[in-house]
Every structure is written in structure tokens, then in C-alpha cells.
Chimera marker file (.cmm) of the C-alpha trace (Angstrom):
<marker_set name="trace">
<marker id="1" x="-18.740" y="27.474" z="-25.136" r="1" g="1" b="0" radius="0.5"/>
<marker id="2" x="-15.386" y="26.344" z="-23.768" r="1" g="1" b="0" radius="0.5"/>
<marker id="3" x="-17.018" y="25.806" z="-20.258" r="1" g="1" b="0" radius="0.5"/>
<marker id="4" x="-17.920" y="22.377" z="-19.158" r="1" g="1" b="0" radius="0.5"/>
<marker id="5" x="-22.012" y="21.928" z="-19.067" r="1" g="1" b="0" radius="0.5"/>
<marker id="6" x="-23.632" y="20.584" z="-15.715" r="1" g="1" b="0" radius="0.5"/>
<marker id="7" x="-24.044" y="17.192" z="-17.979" r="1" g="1" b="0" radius="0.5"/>
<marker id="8" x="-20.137" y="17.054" z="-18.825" r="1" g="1" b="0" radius="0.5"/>
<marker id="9" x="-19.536" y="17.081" z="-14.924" r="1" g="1" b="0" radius="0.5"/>
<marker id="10" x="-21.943" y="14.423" z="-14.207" r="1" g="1" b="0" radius="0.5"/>
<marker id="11" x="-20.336" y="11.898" z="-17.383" r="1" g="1" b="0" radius="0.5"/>
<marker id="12" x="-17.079" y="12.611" z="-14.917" r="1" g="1" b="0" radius="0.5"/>
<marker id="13" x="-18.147" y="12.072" z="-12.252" r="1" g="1" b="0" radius="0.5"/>
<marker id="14" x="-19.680" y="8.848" z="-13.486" r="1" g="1" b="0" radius="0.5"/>
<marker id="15" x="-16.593" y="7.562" z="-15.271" r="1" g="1" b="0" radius="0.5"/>
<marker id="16" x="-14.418" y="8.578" z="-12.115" r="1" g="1" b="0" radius="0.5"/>
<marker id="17" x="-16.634" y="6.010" z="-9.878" r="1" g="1" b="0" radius="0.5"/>
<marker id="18" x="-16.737" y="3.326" z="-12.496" r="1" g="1" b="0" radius="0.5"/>
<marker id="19" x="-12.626" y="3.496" z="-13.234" r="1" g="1" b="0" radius="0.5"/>
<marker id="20" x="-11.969" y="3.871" z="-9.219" r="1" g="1" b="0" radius="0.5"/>
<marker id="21" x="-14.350" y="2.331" z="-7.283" r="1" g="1" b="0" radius="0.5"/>
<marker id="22" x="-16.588" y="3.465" z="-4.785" r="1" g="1" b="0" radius="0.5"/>
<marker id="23" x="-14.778" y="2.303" z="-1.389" r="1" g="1" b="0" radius="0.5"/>
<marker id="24" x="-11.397" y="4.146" z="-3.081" r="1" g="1" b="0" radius="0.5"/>
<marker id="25" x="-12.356" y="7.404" z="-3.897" r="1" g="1" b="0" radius="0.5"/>
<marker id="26" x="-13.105" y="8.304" z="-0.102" r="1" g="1" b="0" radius="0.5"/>
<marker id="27" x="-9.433" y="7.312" z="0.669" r="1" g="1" b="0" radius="0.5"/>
<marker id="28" x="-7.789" y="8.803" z="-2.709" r="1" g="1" b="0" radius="0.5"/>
<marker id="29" x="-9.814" y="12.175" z="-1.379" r="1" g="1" b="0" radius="0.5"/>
<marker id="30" x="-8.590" y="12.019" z="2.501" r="1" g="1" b="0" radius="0.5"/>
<marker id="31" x="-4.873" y="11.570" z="1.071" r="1" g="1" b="0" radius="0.5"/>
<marker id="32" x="-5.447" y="14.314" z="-1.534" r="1" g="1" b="0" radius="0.5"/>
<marker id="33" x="-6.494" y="17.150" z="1.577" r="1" g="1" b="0" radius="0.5"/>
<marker id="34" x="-4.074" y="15.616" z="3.797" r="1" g="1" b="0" radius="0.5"/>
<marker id="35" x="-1.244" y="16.452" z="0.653" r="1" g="1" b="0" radius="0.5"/>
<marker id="36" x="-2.852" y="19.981" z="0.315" r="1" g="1" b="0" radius="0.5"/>
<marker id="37" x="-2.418" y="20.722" z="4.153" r="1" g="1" b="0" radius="0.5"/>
<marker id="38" x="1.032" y="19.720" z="3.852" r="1" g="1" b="0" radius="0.5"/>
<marker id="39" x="1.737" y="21.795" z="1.302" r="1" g="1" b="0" radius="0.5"/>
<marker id="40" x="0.112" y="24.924" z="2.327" r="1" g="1" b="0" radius="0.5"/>
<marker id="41" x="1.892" y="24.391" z="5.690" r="1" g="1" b="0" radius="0.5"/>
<marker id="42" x="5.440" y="24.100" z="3.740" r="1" g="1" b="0" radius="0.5"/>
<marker id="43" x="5.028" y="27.472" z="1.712" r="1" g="1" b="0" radius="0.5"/>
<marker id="44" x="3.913" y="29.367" z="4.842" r="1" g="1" b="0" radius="0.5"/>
<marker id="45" x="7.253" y="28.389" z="6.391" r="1" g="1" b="0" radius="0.5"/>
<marker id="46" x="9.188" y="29.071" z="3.058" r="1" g="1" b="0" radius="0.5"/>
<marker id="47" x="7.628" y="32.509" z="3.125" r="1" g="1" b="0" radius="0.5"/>
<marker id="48" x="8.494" y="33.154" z="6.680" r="1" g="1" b="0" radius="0.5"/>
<marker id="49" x="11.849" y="31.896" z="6.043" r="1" g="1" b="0" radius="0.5"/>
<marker id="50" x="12.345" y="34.078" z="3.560" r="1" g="1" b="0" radius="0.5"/>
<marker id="51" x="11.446" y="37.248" z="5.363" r="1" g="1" b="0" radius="0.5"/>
<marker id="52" x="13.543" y="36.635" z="8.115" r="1" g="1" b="0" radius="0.5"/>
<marker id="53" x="16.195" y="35.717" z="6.105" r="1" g="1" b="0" radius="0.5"/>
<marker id="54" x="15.819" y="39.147" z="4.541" r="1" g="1" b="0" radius="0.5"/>
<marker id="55" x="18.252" y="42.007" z="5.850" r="1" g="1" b="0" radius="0.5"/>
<marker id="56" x="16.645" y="45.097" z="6.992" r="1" g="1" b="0" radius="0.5"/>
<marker id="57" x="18.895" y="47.791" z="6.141" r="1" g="1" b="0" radius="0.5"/>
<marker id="58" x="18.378" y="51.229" z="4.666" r="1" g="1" b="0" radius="0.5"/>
<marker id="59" x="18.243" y="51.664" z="1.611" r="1" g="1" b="0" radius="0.5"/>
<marker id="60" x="21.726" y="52.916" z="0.066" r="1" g="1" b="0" radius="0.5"/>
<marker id="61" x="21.767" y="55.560" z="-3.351" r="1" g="1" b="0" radius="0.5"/>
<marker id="62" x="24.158" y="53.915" z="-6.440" r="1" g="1" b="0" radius="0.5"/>
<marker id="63" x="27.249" y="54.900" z="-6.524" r="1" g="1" b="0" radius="0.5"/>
<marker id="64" x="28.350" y="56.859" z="-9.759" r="1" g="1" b="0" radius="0.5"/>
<marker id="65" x="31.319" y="56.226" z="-11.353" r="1" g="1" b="0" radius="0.5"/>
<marker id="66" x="33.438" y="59.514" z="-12.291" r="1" g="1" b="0" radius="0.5"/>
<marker id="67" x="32.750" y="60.824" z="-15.357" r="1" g="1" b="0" radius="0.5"/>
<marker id="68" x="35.393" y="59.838" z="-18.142" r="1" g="1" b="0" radius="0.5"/>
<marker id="69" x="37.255" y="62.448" z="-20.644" r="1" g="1" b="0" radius="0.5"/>
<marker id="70" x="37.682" y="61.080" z="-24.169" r="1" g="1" b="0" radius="0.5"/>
<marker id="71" x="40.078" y="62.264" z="-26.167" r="1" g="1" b="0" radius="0.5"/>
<marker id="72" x="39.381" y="62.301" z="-29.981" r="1" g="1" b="0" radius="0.5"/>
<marker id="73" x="42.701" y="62.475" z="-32.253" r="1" g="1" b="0" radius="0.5"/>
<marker id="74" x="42.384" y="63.595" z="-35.988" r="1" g="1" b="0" radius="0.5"/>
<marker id="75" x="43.307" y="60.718" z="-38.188" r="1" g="1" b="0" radius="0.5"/>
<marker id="76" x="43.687" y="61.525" z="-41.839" r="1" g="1" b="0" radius="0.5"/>
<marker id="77" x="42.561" y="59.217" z="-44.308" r="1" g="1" b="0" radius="0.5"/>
<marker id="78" x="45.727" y="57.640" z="-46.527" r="1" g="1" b="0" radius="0.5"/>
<marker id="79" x="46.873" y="58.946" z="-49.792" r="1" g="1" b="0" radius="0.5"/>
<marker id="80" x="45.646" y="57.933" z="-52.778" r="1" g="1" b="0" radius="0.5"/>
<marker id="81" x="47.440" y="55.383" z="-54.647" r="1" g="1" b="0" radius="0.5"/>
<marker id="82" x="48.001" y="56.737" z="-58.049" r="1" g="1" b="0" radius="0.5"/>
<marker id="83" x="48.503" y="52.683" z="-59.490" r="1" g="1" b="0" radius="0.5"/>
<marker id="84" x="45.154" y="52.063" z="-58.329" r="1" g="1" b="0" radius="0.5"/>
<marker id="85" x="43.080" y="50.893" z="-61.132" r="1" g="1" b="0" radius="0.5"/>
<marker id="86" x="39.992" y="50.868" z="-58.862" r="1" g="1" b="0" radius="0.5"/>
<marker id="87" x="37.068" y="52.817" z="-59.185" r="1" g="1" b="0" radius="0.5"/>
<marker id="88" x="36.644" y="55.492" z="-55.657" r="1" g="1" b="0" radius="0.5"/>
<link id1="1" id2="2" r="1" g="1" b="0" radius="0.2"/>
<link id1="2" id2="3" r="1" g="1" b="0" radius="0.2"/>
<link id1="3" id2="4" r="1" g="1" b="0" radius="0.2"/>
<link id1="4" id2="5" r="1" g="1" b="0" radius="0.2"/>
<link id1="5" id2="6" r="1" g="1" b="0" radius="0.2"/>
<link id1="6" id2="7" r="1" g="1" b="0" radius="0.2"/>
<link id1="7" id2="8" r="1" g="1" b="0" radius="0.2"/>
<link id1="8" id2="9" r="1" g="1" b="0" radius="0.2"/>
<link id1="9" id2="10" r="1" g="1" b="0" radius="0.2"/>
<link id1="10" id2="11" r="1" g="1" b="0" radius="0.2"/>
<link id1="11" id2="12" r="1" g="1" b="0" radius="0.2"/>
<link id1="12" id2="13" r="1" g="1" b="0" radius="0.2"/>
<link id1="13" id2="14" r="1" g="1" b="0" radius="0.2"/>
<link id1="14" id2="15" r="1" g="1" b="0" radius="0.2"/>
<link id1="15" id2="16" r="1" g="1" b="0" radius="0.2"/>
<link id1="16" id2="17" r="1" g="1" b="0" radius="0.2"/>
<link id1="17" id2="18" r="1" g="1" b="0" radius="0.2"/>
<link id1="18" id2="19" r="1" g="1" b="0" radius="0.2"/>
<link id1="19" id2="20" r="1" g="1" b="0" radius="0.2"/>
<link id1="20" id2="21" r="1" g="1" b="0" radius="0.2"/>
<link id1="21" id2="22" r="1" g="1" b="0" radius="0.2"/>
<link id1="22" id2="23" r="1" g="1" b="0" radius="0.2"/>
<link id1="23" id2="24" r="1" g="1" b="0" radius="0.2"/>
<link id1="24" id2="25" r="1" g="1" b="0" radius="0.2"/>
<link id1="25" id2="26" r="1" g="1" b="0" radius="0.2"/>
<link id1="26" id2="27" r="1" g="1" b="0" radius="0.2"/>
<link id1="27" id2="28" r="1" g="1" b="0" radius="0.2"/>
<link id1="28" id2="29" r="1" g="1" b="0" radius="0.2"/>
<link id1="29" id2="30" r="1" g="1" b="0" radius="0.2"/>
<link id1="30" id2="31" r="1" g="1" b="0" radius="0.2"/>
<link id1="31" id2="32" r="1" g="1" b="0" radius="0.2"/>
<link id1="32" id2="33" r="1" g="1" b="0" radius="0.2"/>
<link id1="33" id2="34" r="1" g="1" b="0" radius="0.2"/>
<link id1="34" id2="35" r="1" g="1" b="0" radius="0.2"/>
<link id1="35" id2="36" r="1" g="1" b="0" radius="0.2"/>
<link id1="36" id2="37" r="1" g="1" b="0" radius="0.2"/>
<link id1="37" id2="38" r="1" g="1" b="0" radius="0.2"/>
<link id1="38" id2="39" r="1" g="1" b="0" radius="0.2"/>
<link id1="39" id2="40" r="1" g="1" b="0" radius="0.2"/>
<link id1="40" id2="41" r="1" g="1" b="0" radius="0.2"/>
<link id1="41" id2="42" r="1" g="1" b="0" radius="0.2"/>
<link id1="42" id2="43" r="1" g="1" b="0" radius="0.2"/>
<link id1="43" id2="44" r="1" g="1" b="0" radius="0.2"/>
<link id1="44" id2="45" r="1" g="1" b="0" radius="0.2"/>
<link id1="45" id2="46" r="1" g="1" b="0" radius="0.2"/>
<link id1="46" id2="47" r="1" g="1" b="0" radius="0.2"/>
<link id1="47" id2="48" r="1" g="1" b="0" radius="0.2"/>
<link id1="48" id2="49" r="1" g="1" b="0" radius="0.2"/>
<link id1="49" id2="50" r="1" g="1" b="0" radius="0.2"/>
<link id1="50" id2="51" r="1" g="1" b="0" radius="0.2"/>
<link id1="51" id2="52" r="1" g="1" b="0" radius="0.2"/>
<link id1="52" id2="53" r="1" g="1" b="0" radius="0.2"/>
<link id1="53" id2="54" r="1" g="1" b="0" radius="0.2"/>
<link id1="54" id2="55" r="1" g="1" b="0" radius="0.2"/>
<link id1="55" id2="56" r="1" g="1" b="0" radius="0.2"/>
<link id1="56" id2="57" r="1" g="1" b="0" radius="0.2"/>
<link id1="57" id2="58" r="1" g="1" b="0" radius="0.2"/>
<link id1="58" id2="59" r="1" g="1" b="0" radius="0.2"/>
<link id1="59" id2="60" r="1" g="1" b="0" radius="0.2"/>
<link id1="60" id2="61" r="1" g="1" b="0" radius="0.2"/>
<link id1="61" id2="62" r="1" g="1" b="0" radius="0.2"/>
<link id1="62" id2="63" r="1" g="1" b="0" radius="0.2"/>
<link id1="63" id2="64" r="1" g="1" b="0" radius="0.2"/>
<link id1="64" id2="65" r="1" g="1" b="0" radius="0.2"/>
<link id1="65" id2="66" r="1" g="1" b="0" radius="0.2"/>
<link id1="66" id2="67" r="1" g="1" b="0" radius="0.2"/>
<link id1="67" id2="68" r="1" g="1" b="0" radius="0.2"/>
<link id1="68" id2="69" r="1" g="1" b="0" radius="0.2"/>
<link id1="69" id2="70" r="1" g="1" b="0" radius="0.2"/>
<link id1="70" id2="71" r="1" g="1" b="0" radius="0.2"/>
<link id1="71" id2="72" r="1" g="1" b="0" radius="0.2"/>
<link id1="72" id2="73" r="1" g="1" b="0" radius="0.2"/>
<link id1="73" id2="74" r="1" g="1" b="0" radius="0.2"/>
<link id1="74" id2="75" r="1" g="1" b="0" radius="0.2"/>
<link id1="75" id2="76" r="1" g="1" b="0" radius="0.2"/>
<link id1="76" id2="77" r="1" g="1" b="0" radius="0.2"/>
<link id1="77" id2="78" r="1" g="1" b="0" radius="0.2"/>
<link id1="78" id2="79" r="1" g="1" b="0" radius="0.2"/>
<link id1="79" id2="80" r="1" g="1" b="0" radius="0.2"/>
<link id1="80" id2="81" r="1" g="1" b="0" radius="0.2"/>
<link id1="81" id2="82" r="1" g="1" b="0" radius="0.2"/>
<link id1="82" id2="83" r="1" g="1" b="0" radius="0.2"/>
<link id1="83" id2="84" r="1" g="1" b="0" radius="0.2"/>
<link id1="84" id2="85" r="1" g="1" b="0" radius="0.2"/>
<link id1="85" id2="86" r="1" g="1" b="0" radius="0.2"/>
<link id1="86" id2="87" r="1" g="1" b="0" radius="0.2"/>
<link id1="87" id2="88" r="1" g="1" b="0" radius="0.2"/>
</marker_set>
């Protein structure tokens, strides 16, 4: 349903000659191709760019860190205070 009928594309097309013109839209459609060249050419050269640009070395492993000892110490809790009203 979301699809656009064959008599959606022809109201338009219609409304796209009336608003433009006829003599126009030939132009606005040579400019429009001539822009798409352009930019396809422009992202092949990015691409190529980008791959020479690219180092071609082997990959290395990670190095690991050495391994770290804690050391766990026994604290005690504190002694009760016997003046504390306080619920435990």
C-alpha cells in the first residue's frame, strides 16, 4: 500500500512539467547527470586514495602487559563504641 500507483507517477510527472516548464526540464536533467558523473568520478578517486594511502604491513599480535600481583592486607573493622546509642 505504501508504494506509489502507476497513476501517482503520472499526477508527478504532470505537476513537475506544469511547475518547471517544458524547455527547463531537459536542461535541469543534463545538469543533474553531469552532477552524478562528477560525483561518481570523485568517490572512485577517494577510494583509490584511500587504499594507497593504506600501509601494507603484517599484521603484528597485541602485546600483553605482565600480569600484576595484588596484595590483599587484613583490615579489622573498629571497635565498638560502647557510648553509642545507635542501633547495629
Amino acid at each position: 500500500m505504501g508504494a506509489l500507483q502507476p497513476w501517482h507517477w503520472i499526477i508527478l510527472l504532470l505537476v513537475i512539467v506544469l511547475l518547471f516548464g517544458s524547455k527547463r526540464l531537459p536542461d535541469a536533467a543534463r545538469s543533474l547527470g553531469k552532477s552524478m558523473r562528477i560525483f561518481k568520478s570523485e568517490v572512485k578517486e577517494l577510494q583509490a586514495d584511500h587504499k594507497a594511502d593504506a600501509p601494507v604491513t603484517p599484521q603484528q599480535p597485541p602485546v600483553q602487559a605482565p600480569p600484576v600481583q595484588v596484595h590483599s592486607e587484613r583490615v579489622e573493622a573498629p571497635a565498638p563504641n560502647p557510648t553509642d546509642t545507635r542501633p547495629a
